[in-house]
C-alpha positions in Angstrom: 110.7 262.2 19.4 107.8 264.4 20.4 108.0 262.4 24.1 111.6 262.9 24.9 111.9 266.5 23.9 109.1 266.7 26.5 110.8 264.6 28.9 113.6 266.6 28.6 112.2 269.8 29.3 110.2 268.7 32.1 113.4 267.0 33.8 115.4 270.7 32.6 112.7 273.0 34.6 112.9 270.8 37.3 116.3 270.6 38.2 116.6 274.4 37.5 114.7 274.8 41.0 117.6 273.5 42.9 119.3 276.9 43.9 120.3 276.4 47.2 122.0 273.4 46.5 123.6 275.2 43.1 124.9 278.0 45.4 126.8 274.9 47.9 128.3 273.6 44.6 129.4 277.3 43.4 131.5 277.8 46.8 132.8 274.7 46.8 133.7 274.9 43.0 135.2 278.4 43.7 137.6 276.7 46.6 138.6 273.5 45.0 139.6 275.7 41.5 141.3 278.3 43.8 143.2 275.5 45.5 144.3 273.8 42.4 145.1 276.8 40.8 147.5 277.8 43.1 149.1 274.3 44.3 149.8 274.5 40.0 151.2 278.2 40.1 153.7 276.6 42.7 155.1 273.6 40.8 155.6 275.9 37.5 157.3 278.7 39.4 159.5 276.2 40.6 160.6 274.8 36.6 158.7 276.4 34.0 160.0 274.3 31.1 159.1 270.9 33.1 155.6 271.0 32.0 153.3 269.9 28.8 151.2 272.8 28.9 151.9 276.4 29.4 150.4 277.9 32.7 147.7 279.9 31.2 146.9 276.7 29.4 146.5 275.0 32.4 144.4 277.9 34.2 142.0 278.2 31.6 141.5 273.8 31.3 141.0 274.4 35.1 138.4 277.2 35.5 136.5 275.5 32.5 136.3 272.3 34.4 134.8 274.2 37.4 132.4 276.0 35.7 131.1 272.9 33.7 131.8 270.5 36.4 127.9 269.2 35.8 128.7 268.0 32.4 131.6 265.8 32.8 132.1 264.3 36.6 131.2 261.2 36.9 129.7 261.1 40.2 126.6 263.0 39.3 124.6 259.6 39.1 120.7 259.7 38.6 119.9 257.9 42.0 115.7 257.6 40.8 117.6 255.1 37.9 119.4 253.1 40.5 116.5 253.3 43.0 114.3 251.8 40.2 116.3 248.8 39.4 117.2 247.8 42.6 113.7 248.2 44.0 111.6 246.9 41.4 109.6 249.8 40.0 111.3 249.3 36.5 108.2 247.0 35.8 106.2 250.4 35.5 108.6 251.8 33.3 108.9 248.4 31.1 104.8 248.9 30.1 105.4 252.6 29.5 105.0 253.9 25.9 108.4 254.8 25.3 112.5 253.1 25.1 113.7 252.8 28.1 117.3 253.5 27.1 116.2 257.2 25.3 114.0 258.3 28.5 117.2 257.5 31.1 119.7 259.4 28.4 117.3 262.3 28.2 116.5 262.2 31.9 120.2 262.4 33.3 121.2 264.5 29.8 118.7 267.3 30.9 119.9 267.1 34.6 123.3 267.6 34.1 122.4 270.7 31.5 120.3 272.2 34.4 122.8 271.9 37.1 125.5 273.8 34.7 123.2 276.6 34.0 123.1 277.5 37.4 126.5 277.2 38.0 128.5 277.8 35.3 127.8 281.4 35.0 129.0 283.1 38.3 132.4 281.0 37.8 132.9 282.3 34.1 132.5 285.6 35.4 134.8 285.3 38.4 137.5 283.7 36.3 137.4 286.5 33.9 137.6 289.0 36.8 140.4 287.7 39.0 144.3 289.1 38.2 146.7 287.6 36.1 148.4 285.0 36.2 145.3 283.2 37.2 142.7 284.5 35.1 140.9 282.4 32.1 142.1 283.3 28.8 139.0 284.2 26.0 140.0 281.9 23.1 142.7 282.6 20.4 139.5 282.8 17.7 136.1 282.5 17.4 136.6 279.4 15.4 138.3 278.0 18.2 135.5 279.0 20.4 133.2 277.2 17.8 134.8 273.6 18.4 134.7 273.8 21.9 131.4 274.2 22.0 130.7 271.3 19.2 133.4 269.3 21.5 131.3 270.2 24.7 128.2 268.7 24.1 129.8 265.6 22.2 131.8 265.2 25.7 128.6 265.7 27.4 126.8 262.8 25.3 129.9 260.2 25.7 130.0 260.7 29.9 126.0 260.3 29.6 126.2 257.4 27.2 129.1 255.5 29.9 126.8 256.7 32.8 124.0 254.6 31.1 126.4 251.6 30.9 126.8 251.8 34.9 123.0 252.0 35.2 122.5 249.1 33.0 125.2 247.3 35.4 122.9 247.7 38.0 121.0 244.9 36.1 123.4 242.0 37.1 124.3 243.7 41.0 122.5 243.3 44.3 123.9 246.7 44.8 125.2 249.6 42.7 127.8 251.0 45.0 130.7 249.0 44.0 129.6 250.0 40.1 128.9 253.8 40.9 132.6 253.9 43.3 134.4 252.3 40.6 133.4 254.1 37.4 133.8 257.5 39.4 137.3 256.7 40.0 138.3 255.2 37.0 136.8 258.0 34.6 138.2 261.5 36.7 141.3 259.8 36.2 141.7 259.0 32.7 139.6 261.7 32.0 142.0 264.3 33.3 139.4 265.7 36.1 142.5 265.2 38.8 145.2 266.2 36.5 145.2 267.2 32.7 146.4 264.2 30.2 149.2 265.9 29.2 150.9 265.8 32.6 150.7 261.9 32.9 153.8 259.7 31.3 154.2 259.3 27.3 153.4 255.7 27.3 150.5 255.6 30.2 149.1 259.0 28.1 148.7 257.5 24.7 147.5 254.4 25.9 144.5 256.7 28.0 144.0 259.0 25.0 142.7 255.9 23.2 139.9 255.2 25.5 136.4 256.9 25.8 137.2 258.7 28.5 139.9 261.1 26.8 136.7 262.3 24.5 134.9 263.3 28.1 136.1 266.2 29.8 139.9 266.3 28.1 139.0 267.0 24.7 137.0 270.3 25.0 138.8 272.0 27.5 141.8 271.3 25.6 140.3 273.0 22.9 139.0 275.8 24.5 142.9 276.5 26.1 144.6 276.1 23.0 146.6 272.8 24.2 144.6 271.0 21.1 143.8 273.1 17.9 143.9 273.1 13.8 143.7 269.5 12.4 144.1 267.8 15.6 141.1 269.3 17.4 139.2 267.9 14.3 140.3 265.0 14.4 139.7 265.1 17.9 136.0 266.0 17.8 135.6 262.8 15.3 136.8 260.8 18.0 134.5 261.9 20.4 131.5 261.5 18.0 133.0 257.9 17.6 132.8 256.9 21.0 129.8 258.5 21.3 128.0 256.4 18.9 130.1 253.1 19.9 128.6 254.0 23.4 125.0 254.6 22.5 125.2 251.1 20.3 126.7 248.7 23.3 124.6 250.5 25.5 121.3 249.5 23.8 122.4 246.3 23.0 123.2 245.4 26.5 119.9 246.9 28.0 118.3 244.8 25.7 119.6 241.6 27.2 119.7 242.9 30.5 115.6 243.5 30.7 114.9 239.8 28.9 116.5 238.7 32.7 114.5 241.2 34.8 112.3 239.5 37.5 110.3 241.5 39.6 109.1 239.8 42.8 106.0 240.6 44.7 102.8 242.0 44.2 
């Protein structure tokens, strides 16, 4: 256990270094939740009582997903994991005293954590500043507050332990781009990184709450904005841990069979 906590931090301090590019990320955050924000405001001034979620709801699930867009989105792919499949170095890592499937989870894990640090901060603080009707609500109670925290870091663990499930794709592909393109897409969506769960149809909605990707991103900003709370956001958070385990299970098991096939050519 000694190793990976040490992994960890290593990878942690690291990635903390990257200001420059944390600053990029902050403007861009800033415009994008701006933008949403107000294309949102426009819809709900036009009917109100169309919608699944009130508007402050929705304001606070969107400056959330800003500030924390390191945790859940997708596309932030370790490309040292895919670059070491695809180009043979994994042998070095296959004679290394440690489980290949912990070091990659606590590699990306640390890198995502890093990345929100530096960013997550100066949105929060914005969001909290700017007028009504766009401003982030503080949570109704500091229970509330309490599971959206537990409910953050058990989304963070299910998108790392489906990120691992791409890299481990990489195994049986000449390339990972098709992989990477396709998980991206497919997890924002039913994730509710483009548009909260809530909005999409009954039937399509219950059907995407039942996959792992509702227990990413959708869960604890639900939380946080009140959408999901009492015995629901409890039942929620087991769900998430569910996944999260199922994840971690298939994901080991299919590493397993995926390194009795490697072949490394060359010398």
């Amino acid at each position: 256990m000694s190793t990976y906590v040490a992994l960890f931090r290593i990878r942690f301090t690291n990635s903390l270094q990257y200001r420059t590019a944390a600053l990029a990320g902050l403007i861009t955050q800033f415009a994008w939740g701006f933008m949403q924000i107000l294309a949102f405001l426009a819809f709900y001034r036009s009917n109100p009582q169309a919608f699944p979620m009130e508007f402050s709801d929705t304001v606070s699930y969107i400056w959330l997903q800003q500030a924390f867009l390191a945790l859940f989105m997708m596309w932030f792919y370790e490309r040292e994991i895919f670059d070491t499949i695809e180009s043979g170095t994994i042998s070095y890592e296959l004679v290394r005293p440690y489980e290949l499937y912990n070091r990659w989870f606590c590699q990306s894990l640390a890198n995502r954590l890093a990345r929100a640090v530096l960013r997550c901060l100066p949105i929060l603080i914005v969001a909290l500043l700017v007028p009504e009707p766009i401003r982030l609500r503080l949570p109704a109670s500091l229970g509330q507050f309490g599971l959206f925290i537990v409910s953050m870091f058990l989304g963070l663990g299910v998108v790392v332990a489906f990120s691992m499930l791409v890299y481990i794709a990489s195994f049986f592909t000449l390339s990972s781009t098709g992989n990477r393109i396709i998980a991206a897409v497919l997890s924002d969506f039913l994730a509710g990184a483009l548009i909260p769960l809530p909005f999409f149809p009954i039937g399509f909605r219950k059907l995407a709450e039942l996959l792992p990707f509702a227990a990413m991103q959708n869960m604890p900003l639900r939380i946080y904005s009140g959408n999901i709370s009492g015995r629901e956001a409890f039942y929620g958070i087991l769900f998430q841990a569910s996944w999260l385990i199922i994840l971690i299970v298939v994901g080991k098991l299919w590493q397993r069979q995926a390194l009795k096939q490697v072949v490394v050519q060359g010398g």
